[in-house]
C-alpha positions in Angstrom: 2.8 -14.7 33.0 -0.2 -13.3 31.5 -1.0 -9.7 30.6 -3.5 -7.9 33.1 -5.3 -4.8 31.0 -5.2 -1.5 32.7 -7.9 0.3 32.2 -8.6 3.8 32.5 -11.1 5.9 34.1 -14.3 6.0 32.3 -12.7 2.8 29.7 -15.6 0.3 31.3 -18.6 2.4 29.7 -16.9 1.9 26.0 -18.2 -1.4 24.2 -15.9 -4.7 23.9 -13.7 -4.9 21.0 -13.0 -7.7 19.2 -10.2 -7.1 16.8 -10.3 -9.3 13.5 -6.8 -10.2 11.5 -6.5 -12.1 8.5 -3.0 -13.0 8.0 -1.4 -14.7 4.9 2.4 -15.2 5.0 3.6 -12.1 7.4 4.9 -14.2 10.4 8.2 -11.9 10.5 6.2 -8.5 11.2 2.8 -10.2 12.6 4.3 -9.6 16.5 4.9 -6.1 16.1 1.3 -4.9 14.6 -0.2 -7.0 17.1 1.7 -5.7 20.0 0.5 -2.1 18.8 -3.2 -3.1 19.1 -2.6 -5.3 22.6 -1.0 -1.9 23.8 -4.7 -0.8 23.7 -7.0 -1.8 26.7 -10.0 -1.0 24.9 -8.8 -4.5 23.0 -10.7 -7.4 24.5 -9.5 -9.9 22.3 -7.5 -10.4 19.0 -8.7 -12.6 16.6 -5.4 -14.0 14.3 -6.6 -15.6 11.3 -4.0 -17.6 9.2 -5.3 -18.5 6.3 -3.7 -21.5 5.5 0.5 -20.8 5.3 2.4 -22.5 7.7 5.0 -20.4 7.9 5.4 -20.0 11.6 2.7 -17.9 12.3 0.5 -19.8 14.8 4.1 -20.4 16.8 4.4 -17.0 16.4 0.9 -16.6 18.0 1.2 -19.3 20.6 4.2 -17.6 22.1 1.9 -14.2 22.5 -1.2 -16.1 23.6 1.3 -17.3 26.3 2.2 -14.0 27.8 -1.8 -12.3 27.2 -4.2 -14.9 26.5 -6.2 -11.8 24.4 -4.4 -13.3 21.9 -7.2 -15.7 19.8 -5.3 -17.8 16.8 -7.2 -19.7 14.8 -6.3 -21.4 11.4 -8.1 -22.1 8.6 -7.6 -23.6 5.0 -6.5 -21.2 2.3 -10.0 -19.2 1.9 -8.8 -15.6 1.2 -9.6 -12.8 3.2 -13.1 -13.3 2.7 -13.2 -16.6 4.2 -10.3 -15.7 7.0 -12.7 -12.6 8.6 -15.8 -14.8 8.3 -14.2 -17.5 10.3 -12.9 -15.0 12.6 -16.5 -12.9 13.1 -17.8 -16.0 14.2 -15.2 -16.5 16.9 -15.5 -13.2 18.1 -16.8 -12.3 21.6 -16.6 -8.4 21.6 -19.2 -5.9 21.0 -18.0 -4.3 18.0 -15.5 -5.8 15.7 -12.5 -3.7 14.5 -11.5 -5.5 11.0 -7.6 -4.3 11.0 -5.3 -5.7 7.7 -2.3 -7.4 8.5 -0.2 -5.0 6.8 -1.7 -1.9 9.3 0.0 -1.2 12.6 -1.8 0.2 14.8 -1.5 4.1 16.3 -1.9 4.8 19.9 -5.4 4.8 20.8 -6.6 3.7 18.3 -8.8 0.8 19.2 -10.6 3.0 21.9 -11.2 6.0 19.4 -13.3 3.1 17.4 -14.9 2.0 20.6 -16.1 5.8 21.3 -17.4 6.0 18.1 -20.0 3.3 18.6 -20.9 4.3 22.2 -22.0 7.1 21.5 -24.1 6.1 18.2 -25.1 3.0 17.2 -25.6 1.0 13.6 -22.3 2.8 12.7 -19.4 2.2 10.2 -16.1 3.8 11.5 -13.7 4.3 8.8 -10.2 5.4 10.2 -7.4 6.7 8.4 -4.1 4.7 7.1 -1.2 6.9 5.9 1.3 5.1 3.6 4.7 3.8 4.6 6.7 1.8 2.0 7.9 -1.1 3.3 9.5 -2.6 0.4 11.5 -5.9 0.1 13.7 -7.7 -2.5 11.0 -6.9 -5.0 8.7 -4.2 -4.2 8.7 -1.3 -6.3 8.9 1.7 -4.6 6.9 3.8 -6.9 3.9 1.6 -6.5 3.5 2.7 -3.0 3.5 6.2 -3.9 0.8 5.8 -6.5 -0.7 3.7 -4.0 -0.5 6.5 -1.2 -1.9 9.3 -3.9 -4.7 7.4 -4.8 -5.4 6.9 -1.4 -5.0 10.6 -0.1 -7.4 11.8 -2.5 -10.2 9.2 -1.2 -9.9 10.6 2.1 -10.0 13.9 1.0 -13.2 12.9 -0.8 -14.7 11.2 2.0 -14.4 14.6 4.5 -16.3 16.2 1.7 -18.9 13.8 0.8 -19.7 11.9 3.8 -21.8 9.8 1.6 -19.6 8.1 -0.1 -17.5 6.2 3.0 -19.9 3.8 2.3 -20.6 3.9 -0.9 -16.8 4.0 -1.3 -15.7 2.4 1.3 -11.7 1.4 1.9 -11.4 -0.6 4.1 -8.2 -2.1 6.3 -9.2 0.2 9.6 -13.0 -0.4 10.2 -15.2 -1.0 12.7 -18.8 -2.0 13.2 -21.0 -3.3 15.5 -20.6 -7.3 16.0 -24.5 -7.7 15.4 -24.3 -5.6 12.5 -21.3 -7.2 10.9 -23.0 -10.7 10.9 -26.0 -9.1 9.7 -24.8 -7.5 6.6 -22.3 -10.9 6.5 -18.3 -10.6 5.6 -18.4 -13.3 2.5 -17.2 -11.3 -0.6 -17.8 -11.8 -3.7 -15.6 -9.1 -5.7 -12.0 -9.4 -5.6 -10.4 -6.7 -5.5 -13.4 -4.6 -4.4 -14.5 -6.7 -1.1 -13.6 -3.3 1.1 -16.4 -1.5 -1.5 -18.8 -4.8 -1.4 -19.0 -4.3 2.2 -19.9 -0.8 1.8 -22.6 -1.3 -0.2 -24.5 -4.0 2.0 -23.9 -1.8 4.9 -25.5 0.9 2.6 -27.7 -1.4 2.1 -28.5 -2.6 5.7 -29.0 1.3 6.8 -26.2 1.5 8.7 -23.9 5.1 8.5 -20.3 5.6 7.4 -18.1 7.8 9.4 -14.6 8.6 8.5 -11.6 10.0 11.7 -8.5 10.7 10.5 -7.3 10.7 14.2 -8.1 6.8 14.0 -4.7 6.3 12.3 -2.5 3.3 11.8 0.1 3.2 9.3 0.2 1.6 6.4 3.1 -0.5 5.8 2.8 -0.7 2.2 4.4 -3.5 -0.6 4.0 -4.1 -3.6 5.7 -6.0 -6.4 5.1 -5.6 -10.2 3.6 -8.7 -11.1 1.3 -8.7 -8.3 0.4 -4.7 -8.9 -0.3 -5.8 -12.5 -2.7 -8.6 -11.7 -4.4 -6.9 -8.6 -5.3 -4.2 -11.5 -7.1 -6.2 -13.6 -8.8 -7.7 -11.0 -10.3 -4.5 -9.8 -11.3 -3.8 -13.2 -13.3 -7.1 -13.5 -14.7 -6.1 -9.8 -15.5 -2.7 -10.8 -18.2 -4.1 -13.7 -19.5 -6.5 -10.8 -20.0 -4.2 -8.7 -22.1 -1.7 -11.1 -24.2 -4.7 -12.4 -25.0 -5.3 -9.0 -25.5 -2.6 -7.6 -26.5 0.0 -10.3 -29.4 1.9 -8.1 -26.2 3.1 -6.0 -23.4 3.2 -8.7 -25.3 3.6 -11.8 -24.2 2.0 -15.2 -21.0 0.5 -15.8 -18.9 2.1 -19.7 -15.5 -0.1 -19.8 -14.0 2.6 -20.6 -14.8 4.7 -17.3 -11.6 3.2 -15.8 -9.7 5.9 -18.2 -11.4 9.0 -17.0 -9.2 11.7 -16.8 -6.4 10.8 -18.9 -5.3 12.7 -21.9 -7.2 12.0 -25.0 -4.3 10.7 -26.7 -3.5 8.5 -24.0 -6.9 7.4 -23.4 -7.1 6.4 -27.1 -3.3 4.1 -26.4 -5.1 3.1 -23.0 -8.5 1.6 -25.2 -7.0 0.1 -27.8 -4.5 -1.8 -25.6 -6.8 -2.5 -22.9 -8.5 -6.0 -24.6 -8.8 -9.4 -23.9 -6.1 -10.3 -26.7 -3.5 -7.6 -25.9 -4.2 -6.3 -22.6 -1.9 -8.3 -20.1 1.5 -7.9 -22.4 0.7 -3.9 -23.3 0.7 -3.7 -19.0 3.5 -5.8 -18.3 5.4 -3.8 -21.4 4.6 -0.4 -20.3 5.9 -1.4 -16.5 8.9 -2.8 -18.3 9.7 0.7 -19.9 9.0 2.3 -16.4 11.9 0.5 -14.9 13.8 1.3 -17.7 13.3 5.2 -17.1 14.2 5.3 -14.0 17.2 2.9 -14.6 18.0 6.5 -17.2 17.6 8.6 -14.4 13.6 9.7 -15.5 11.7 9.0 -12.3 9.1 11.0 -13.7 8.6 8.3 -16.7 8.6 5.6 -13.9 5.5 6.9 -13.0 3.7 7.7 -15.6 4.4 4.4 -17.2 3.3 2.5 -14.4 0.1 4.6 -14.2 -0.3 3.7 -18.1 0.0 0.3 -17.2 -2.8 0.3 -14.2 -5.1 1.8 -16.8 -4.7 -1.1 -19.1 -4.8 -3.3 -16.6 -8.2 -2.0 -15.4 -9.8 -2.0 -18.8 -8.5 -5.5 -19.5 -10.0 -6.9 -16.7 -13.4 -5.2 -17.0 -13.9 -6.2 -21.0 -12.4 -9.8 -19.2 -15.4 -9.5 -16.9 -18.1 -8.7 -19.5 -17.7 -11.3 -21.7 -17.8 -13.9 -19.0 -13.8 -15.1 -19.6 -13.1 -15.9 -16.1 -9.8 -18.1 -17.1 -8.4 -15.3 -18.6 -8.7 -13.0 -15.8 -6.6 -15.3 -13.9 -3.3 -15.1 -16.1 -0.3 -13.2 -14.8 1.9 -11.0 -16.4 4.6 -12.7 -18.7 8.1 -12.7 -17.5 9.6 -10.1 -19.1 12.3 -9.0 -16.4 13.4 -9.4 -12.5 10.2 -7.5 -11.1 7.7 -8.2 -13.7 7.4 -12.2 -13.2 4.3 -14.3 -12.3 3.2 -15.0 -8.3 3.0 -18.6 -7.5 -0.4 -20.2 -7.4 -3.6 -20.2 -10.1 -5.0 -17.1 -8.7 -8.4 -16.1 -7.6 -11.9 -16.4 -8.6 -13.1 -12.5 -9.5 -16.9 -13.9 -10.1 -16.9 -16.0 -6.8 -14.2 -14.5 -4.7 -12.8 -18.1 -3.3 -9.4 -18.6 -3.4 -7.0 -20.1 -5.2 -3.4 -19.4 -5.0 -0.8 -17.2 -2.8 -1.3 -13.8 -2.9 -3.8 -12.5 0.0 -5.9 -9.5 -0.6 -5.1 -8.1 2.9 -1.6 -7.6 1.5 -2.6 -4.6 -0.4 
């Protein structure tokens, strides 16, 4: 039997909503966020794109579609998330299209409160807000999300403000824009690791607005393993210089070493001479490996600051990486120095071209 939406009084004046998904390798938790956004009858449609795991998702999918046929699967081959939301903007039938990660379920409400947004304004970017919740597996590092959820708090905090920069910085996982406007400024990134900022930027670009709502939330359920922390960091270092040499009217020049702002001289000085083509991946994968060792002591505090250590180095590695054009190198993974710290299957991803190449999804943040 299929679903009928319910709508409430006044819910015909708000725009159509197409709600994008790229999904990579989540078929255990995909019902659940999608049942939070179907609870919404300012959804129109879901748009579920697996990017090219067969690991029961579409069965997953066909049993929803069954019982409300606003469920809208669609597979492609592996493309990344880049090539997963472009597939799915062009399904897409709504108005505006919500672009929602996998890995964020969906608060009450929270479809419409994007839809009001953009009835009441056009040529808007609606950013809405994603609170961290670890959700952490066999090998997810708890501490990761934490660092993850800091780094994240103060953006927000940054965004109320300095409107300006929700664009300019924009994070993306809970966004909506108008259909027309999304094809217009196009969905195919370039930068991984940076593809929410990209997007920013062309909006920025394309003269449309940023506008950040906290009360648009949807949690974050947030994982993260060591190895894939490690990598993810040096890609966004290598996607950092990308982005300033492409955009340096907005941004500005790029110094490699901007990634250590804000560290203590000393440590900046460790961070620098670490952070190089030749020593940068082992120094990371080292300094995680004495994090896990602190906290095995007892020393949570050390956890941390190791970790954060290792991000820095990370960063650096894969902006000098960048410069000097050594795309091979960016795609090595850290060496397997314990349990957590161990390679991801797969060759990686392009950072200069953004296609994809191997398993780990960059909606999986």
């Amino acid at each position: 039997m299929r679903a009928v939406s319910t709508w409430p009084v006044g819910a015909s004046t708000l725009p159509t909503v197409s709600v994008l998904v790229p999904t990579f390798r989540y078929a255990p938790k995909i019902a659940r966020h999608l049942r939070a956004v179907l609870a919404d009858p300012a959804t129109t449609e879901v748009v579920v794109v697996v990017d090219g795991c067969r690991d029961g998702t579409l069965e997953v999918l066909a049993e929803m579609r069954a019982h409300d046929d606003r469920v809208v699967p669609l597979f492609v081959e592996h493309a990344g998330k880049s090539g997963a939301l472009a597939a799915g903007l062009a399904l897409a039938r709504g108005e505006v299209c919500l672009l929602l990660d996998q890995d964020v379920l969906a608060g009450p409400g929270l479809v419409s409160g994007h839809a009001r947004h953009h009835r009441d304004a056009d040529h808007l970017v609606v950013v809405g807000y994603m609170p961290t919740v670890p959700d952490t597996g066999a090998r997810a590092v708890a501490i990761l999300s934490e660092l993850y959820a800091e780094e994240y708090e103060r953006h927000c905090r940054r965004c109320e403000m300095e409107p300006d920069t929700v664009l300019s910085a924009l994070w993306g996982g809970n966004v909506s824009i108008r259909t027309e406007d999304c094809r217009r400024v196009g969905v195919d990134f370039r930068y991984f690791g940076h593809e929410d900022q990209e997007l920013g930027l062309r909006c920025l670009d394309a003269g449309l607005r940023g506008r950040f709502d906290r009360s648009l939330a949807g949690q974050h359920r947030h994982s993260r393993d060591a190895a894939s922390f490690l990598w993810y960091s040096k890609m966004q270092g290598a996607s950092r210089w990308q982005l300033h040499r492409d955009h340096p009217g907005v941004l500005g020049p790029f110094s490699v070493d901007s990634v250590l702002e804000g560290m203590p001289w000393g440590v900046r000085a460790a961070a620098r001479m670490l952070g190089t083509p030749v020593s940068g991946d082992g120094s990371a994968a080292v300094a995680a490996r004495l994090g896990d060792i602190a906290v095995a002591a007892g020393w949570r505090r050390g956890q941390s600051l190791a970790y954060r250590f290792a991000r820095r180095v990370a960063l650096r590695t894969g902006a000098v990486l960048a410069m000097e054009g050594k795309d091979a190198a960016l795609q090595s993974r850290p060496a397997r120095l314990r349990r957590g710290v161990r390679g991801v299957s797969g060759r990686g991803r392009s950072a200069r071209t953004g296609r994809a190449r191997g398993a780990v999804h960059p909606g999986a943040t």
